[in-house]
ZAMARGU-4260 file (C-alpha; in steps of 0.2 Angstrom, whole numbers, plus 5000, padded with zeros to 4 digits):
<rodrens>
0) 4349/4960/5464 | 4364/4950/5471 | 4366/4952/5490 | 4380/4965/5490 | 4373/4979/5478
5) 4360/4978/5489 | 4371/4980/5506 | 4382/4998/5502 | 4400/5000/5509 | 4395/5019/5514
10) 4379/5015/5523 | 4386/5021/5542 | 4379/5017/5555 | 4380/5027/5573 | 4397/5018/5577
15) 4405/5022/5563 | 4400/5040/5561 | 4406/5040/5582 | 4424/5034/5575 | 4422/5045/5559
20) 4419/5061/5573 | 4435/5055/5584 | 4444/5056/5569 | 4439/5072/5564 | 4443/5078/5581
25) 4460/5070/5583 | 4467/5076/5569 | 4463/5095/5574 | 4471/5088/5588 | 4487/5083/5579
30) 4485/5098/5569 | 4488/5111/5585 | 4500/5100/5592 | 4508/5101/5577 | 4511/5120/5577
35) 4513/5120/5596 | 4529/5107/5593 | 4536/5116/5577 | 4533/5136/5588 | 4542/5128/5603
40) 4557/5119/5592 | 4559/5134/5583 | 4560/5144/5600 | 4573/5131/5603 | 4584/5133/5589
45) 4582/5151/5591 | 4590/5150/5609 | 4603/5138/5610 | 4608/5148/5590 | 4610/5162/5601
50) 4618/5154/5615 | 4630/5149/5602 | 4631/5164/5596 | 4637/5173/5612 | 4647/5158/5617
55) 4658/5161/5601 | 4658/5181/5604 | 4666/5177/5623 | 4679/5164/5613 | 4680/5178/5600
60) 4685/5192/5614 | 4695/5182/5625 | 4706/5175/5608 | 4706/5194/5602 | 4714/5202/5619
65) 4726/5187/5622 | 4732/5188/5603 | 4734/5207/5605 | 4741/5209/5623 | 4759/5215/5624
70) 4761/5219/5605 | 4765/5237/5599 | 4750/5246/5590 | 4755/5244/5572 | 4755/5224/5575
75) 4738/5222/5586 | 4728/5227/5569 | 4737/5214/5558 | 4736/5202/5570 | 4716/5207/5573
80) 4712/5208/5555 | 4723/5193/5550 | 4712/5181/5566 | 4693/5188/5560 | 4699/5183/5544
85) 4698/5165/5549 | 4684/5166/5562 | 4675/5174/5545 | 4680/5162/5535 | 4676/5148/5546
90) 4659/5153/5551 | 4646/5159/5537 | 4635/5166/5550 | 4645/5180/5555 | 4641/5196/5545
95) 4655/5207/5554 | 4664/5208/5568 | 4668/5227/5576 | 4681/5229/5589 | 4677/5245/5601
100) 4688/5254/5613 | 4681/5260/5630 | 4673/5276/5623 | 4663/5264/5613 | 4672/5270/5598
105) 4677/5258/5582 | 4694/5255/5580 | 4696/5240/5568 | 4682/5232/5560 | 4680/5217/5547
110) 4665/5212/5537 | 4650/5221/5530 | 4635/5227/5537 | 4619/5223/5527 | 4607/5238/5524
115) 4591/5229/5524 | 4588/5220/5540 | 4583/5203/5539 | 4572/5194/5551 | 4584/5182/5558
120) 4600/5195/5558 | 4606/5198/5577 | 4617/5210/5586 | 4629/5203/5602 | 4643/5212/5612
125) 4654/5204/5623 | 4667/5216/5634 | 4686/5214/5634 | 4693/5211/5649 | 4712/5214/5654
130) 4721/5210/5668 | 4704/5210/5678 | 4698/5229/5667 | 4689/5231/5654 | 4699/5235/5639
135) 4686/5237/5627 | 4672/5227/5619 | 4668/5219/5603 | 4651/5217/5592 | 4649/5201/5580
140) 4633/5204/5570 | 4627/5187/5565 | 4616/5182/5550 | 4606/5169/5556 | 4607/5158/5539
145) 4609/5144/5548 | 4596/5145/5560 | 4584/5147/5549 | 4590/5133/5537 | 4589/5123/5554
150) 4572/5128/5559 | 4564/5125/5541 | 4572/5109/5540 | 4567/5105/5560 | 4548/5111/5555
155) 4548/5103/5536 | 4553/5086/5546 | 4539/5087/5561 | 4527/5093/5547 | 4532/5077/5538
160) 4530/5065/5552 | 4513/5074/5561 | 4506/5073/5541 | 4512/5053/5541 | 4505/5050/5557
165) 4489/5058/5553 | 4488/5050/5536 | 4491/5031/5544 | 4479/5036/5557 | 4464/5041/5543
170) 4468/5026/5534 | 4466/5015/5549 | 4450/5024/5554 | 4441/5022/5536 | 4448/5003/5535
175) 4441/5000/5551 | 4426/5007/5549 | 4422/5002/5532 | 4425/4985/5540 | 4413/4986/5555
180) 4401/4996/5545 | 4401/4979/5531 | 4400/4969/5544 | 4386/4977/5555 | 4377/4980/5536
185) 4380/4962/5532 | 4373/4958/5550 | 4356/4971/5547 | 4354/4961/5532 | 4352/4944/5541
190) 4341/4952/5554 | 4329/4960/5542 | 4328/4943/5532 | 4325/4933/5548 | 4309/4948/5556
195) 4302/4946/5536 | 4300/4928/5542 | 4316/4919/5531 | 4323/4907/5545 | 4339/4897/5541
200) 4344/4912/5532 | 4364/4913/5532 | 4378/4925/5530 | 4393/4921/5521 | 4406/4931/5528
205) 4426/4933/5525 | 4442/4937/5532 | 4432/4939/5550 | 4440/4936/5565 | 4439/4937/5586
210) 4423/4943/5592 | 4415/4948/5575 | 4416/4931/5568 | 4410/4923/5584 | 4394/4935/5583
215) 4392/4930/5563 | 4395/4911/5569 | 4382/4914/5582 | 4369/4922/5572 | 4370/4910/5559
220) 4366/4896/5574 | 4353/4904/5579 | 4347/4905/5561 | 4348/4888/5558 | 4337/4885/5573
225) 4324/4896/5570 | 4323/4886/5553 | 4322/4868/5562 | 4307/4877/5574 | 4300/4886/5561
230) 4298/4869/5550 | 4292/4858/5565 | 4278/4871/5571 | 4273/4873/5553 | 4271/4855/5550
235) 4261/4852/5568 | 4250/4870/5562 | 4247/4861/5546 | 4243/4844/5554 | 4231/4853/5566
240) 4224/4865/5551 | 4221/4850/5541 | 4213/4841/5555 | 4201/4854/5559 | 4198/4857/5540
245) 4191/4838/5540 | 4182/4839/5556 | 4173/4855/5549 | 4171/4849/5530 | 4162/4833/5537
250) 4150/4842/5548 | 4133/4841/5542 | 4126/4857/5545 | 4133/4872/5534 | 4146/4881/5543
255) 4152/4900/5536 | 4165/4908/5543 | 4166/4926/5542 | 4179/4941/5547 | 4176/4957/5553
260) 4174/4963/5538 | 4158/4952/5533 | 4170/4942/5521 | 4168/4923/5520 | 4185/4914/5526
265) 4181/4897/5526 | 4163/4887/5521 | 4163/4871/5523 | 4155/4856/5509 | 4137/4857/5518
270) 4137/4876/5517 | 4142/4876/5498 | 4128/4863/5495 | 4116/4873/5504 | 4118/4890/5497
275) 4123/4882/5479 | 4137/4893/5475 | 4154/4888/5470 | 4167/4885/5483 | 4182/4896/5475
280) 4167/4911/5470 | 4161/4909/5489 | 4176/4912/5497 | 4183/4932/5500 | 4166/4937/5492
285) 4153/4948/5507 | 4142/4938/5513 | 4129/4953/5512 | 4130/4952/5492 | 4125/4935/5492
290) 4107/4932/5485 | 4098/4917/5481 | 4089/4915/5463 | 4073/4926/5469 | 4085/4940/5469
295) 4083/4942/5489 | 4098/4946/5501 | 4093/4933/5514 | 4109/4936/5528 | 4111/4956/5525
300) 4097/4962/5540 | 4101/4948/5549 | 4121/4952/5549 | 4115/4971/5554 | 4105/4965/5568
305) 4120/4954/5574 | 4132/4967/5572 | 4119/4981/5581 | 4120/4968/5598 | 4130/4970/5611
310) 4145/4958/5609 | 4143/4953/5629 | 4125/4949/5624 | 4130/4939/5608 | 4141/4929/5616
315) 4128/4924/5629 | 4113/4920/5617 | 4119/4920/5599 | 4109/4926/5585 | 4096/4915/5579
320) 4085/4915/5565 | 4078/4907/5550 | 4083/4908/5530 | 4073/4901/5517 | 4084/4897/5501
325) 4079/4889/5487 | 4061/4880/5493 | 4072/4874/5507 | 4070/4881/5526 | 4086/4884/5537
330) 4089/4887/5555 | 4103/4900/5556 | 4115/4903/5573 | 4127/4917/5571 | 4141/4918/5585
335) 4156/4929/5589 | 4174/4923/5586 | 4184/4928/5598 | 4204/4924/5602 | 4212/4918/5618
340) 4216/4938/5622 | 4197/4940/5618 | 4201/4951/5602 | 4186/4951/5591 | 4190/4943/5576
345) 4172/4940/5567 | 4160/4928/5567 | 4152/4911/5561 | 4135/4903/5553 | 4128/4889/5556
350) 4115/4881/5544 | 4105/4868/5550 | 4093/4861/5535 | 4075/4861/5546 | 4065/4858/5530
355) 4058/4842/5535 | 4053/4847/5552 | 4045/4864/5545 | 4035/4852/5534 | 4033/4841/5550
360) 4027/4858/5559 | 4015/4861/5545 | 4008/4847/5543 | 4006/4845/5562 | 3997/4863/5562
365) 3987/4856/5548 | 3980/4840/5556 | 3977/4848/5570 | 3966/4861/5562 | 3957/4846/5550
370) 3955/4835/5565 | 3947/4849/5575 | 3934/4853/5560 | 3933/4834/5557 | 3927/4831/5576
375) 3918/4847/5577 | 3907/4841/5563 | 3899/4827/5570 | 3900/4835/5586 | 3890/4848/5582
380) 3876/4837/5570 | 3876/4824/5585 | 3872/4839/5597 | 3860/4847/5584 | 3850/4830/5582
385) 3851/4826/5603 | 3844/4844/5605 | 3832/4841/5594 | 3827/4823/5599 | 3827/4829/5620
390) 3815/4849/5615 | 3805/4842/5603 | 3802/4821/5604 | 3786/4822/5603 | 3783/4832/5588
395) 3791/4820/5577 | 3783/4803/5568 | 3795/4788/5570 | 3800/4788/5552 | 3807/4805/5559
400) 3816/4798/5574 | 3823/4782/5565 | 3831/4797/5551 | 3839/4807/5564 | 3844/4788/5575
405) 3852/4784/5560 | 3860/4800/5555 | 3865/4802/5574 | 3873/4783/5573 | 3882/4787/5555
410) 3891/4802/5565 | 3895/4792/5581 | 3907/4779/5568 | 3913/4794/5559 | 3919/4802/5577
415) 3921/4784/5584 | 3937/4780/5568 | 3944/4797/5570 | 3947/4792/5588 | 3954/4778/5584
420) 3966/4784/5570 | 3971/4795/5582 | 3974/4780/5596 | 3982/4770/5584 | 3993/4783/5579
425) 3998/4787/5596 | 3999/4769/5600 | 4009/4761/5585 | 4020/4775/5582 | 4029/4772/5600
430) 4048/4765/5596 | 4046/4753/5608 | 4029/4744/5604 | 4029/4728/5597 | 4012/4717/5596
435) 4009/4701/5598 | 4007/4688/5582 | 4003/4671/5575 | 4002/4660/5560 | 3987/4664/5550
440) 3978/4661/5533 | 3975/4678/5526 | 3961/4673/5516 | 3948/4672/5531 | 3955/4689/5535
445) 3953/4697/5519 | 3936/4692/5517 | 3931/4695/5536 | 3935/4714/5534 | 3927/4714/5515
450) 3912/4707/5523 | 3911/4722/5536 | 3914/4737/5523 | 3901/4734/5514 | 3887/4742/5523
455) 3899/4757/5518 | 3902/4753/5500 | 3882/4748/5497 | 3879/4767/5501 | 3886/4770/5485
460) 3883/4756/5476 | 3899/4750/5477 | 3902/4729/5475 | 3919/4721/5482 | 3928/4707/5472
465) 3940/4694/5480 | 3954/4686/5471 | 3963/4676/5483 | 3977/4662/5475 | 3975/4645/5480
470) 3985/4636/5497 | 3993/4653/5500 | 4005/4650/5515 | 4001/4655/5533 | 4009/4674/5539
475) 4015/4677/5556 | 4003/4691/5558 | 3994/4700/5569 | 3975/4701/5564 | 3968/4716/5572
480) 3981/4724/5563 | 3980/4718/5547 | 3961/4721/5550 | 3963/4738/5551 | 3975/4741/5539
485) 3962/4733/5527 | 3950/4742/5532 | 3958/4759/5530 | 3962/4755/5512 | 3944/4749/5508
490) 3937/4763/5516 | 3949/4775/5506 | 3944/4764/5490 | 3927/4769/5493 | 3927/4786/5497
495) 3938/4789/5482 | 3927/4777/5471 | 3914/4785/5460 | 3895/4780/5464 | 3892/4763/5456
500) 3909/4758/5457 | 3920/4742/5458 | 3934/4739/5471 | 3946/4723/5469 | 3953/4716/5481
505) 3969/4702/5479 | 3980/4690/5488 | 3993/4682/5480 | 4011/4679/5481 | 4023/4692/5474
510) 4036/4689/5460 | 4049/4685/5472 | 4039/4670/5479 | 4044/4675/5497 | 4030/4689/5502
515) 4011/4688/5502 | 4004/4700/5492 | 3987/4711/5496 | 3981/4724/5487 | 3965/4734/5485
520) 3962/4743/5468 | 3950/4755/5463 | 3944/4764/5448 | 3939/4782/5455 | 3948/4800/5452
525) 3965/4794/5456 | 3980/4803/5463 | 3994/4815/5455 | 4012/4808/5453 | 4019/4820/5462
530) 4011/4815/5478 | 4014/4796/5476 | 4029/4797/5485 | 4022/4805/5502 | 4005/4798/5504
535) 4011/4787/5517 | 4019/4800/5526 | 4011/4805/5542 | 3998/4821/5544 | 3998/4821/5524
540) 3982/4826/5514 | 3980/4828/5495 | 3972/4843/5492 | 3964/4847/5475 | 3948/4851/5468
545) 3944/4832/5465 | 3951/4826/5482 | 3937/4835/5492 | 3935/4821/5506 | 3941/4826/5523
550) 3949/4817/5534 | 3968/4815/5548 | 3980/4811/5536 | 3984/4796/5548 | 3979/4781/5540
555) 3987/4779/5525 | 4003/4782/5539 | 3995/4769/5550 | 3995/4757/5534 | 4015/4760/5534
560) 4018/4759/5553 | 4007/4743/5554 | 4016/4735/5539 | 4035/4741/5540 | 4038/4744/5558
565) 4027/4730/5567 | 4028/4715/5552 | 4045/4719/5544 | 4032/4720/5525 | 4032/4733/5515
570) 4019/4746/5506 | 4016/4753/5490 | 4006/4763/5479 | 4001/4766/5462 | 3989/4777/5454
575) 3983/4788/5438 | 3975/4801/5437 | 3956/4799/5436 | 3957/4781/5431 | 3960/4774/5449
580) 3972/4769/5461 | 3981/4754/5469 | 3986/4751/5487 | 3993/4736/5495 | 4007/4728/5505
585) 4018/4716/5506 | 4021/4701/5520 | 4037/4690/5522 | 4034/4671/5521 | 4043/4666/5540
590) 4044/4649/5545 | 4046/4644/5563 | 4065/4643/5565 | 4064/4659/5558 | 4052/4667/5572
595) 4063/4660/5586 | 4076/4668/5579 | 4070/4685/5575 | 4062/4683/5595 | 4079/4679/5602
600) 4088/4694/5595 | 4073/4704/5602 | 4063/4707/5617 | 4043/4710/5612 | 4034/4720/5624
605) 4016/4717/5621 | 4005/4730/5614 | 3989/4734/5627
</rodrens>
């Protein structure tokens, strides 16, 4: 629809019905100044007709005595009758004329009388002086013809120039307020298309002039400049939008923004991933309807909590609480949004992934509870066998005491390497701890600790066999830590090895050529795939029905921290299930040049 069926030429406005009012009421005005002029010019033309009417009766009776005087009777009336002849003649407007003696008495008369009065017909009588007397009077009865053809002509010509006047002036009223009202429409217009937020909008105007066109001009500026502000803020909003889009999109916790109304506005790449939904099915949906693939409505009794809190106490202390969604364990904050004039305009979520510190928090709760019953058993035998010993020494032979010594011994190790898993873990795990090495041949080590686990592994008849390959190159090692990460995988080997057993143990060099390779295999109940990849991991047990042995967790995680963190090697595991397992590490071939450099670039505090 083009602009100007849209703009109507009718459509007043206040002004214009003010000027259509004035109108209204001057022409009444004009209308009863218009009879007021034609009653009082008629008036007019009714007097100064009758003044001319008595002037020509005077003229009529002074002509008639001075015509007469001095003639004999007989003569007087042809004079008379022979002079109202011409004045009858002469003037249509006379109707008769009756000459009167003193007694009032007609003695010559001219003309007819009409029967039916009219309403302009009119009597005057003049007296006839002589020598100072009257000498009688005379009547002239006028028609009034003229008169009237005189006032309707005098009426008919101020009726013609009040109904001109009146006309112009309605013509000027509509043209100029069919003007202004175009032009205030036209200018309506604009405004409306600027308030619906159309800057630069402009009107095309014509035939405008003075103030009008200055105010069209002006608008049209103004216009123009609300376009050129309107652009720049939209581009620095957009710059600003964009840049906050980025901050929030690379965030690494899950952030949902919600309105009032519990509907998602804006969630960011981290949120999506987290909730697994699809960005573009996310957005405007409730938040309350969203479940995860149990069925559940994880945020619904939370969001009712939030919104059944006291905003002042929300904003002091948000809402926190903790979501689990697909096997995955989420710390949740939930705040109020707020504006600079502190309207409320709804809220955010913030997910932060806590799965690995819940399985941290676990495993923790875990250890603690096996290292308590680990160090409560022998505990309690070693109290048991002392109690006994101290109440009732002398009831028992020596093959007796030597038994509960031995058993008694056997407990003190067991409690003796917990401690000292424990020590270690507390000790090696420290980020700053470094320990002191050297240059050593491996081979004495391996066989060293071999030598020493075999009073273990002889308890179940198990035998150790060393394959070392020959002039293997020194390591820059420390040995009581490669000691005990030996022994912690021997004394795994064994504990895991059925009774009768074998257990190898290698030292070689690694495809690579540039690491020492040690490893010690054994052929017991093995371990399931799915747990290969965290059994380095600290506080973590294998739990099944053929992994029965108790134990910290911690030294397979020692093995790693000794290896990785403290010699720059590396681990590994491999394993089937009840056919045996492999566990070894790998140590970097350093030369000297090497070592200097690798101390130059660090500072070693030395490990107590």
């Amino acid at each position: 629809m083009s602009e100007k069926s849209k703009i109507s030429l009718f459509n007043m406005n206040n002004q214009s019905k003010t000027i259509i009012i004035f109108w209204f009421l001057s022409s009444l005005l004009i209308f009863f100044t218009a009879l007021v002029v034609i009653d009082k010019t008629q008036q007019k033309i009714y007097e100064s007709y009758r003044n001319f009417g008595l002037m020509l009766t005077r003229t009529l009776a002074a002509e008639s005595i001075n015509i007469i005087s001095g003639l004999p009777q007989e003569e007087k009336q042809i004079k008379l009758e022979n002079y109202t002849q011409r004045i009858l003649k002469d003037n249509n407007d006379i109707e008769y004329i009756d000459y009167k003696n003193n007694e009032s008495q007609v003695y010559f008369s001219i003309g007819e009388k009409t029967k039916a009065e009219t309403k302009n017909a009119f009597l005057i009588n003049v007296p006839m002086y002589f020598n100072g007397k009257i000498a009688g009077s005379v009547d002239v009865g006028f028609t009034g013809k003229s008169m009237s053809s005189v006032a309707k002509a005098a009426r008919n010509s101020i009726i013609t120039i009040f109904t001109i006047m009146w006309f112009l002036s309605l013509i000027a009223v509509l043209i100029n307020t069919l003007v202004i009202t175009r032009q205030i429409s036209l200018l309506s217009y604009g405004v409306k298309k600027i308030a619906s937020g159309e800057f630069g909008y402009k009107l095309q105007p014509k035939d405008l002039w003075g103030e009008i066109k200055l105010l069209f001009d002006e608008f049209n500026s103004m216009s123009a400049k609300l376009r050129q502000y309107e652009e720049k803020n939209i581009d620095e909003l957009t710059y600003e939008k964009n840049k906050l889009e980025s901050v929030l999109m690379s965030i690494a916790n899950g952030v949902i923004v919600c309105d009032n109304f519990d509907n998602v506005i804006i969630a960011n790449n981290s949120a999506v991933s987290m909730l697994n939904v699809n960005y573009n099915d996310f957005i405007r949906t409730n938040i309350n309807s969203y479940c995860d693939s149990d069925g559940n409505l994880p945020f619904e009794e939370h969001i009712k909590q939030f919104k059944d809190t006291p905003l002042d106490e929300i904003e002091k202390e948000p809402l926190a609480f903790q979501v689990n969604l697909e096997g995955r364990v989420f710390k949740a904050l939930m705040s109020p949004i707020f504006t600079a004039s502190q309207e409320y305009l709804g809220y955010i979520v913030v997910l932060h992934d806590i799965t690995k510190e819940a399985e941290i928090d676990k495993l923790k709760s875990n250890f603690i509870s096996n290292v308590s019953h680990e160090l409560r058993t022998p505990v309690t035998v070693l109290r048991s066998y002392i109690d006994t010993l101290c109440n009732f020494n002398s009831d028992f032979d020596e093959k007796t005491k030597q038994e509960f010594l031995q058993i008694m011994n056997q407990e003190a190790k067991r409690l003796n390497n917990m401690v000292n898993d424990i020590l270690d873990f507390s000790r090696l795990d420290s980020p700053n701890v470094k320990i002191e090495k050297e240059f050593l041949d491996i081979k004495p080590i391996l066989e060293n600790t071999v030598n020493s686990m075999k009073v273990i592994a002889q308890e179940k008849n198990i035998t150790f066999t060393i394959i070392v390959e020959p002039d293997l190159p020194k390591v820059y090692i420390n040995q009581d830590s490669i000691e005990r990460v030996l022994k912690n995988l021997l004394s795994n080997a064994v504990k895991y090895s059925k009774d009768g057993g074998k257990v190898k143990v290698r030292a070689e060099l690694d495809r690579s050529g540039k690491n020492i390779e040690c490893s010690v295999e054994d052929f017991g109940v093995g371990i399931p795939k799915e747990h290969l990849d965290k059994i380095f991991d600290r506080f973590y047990r294998v739990e099944t029905q053929t992994h029965t042995v108790k134990g910290t967790g911690l030294g397979l995680h020692l093995v790693k921290v000794a290896i990785e963190k403290h010699h720059n090697g590396e681990v590994f595991a491999q394993s089937e299930l009840n056919i045996g397992s492999k566990f070894g590490f790998r140590l970097p071939i350093l030369s000297e040049k090497n070592v200097v450099d690798m101390q130059n670039i660090s500072e070693d505090v030395p490990l107590v």
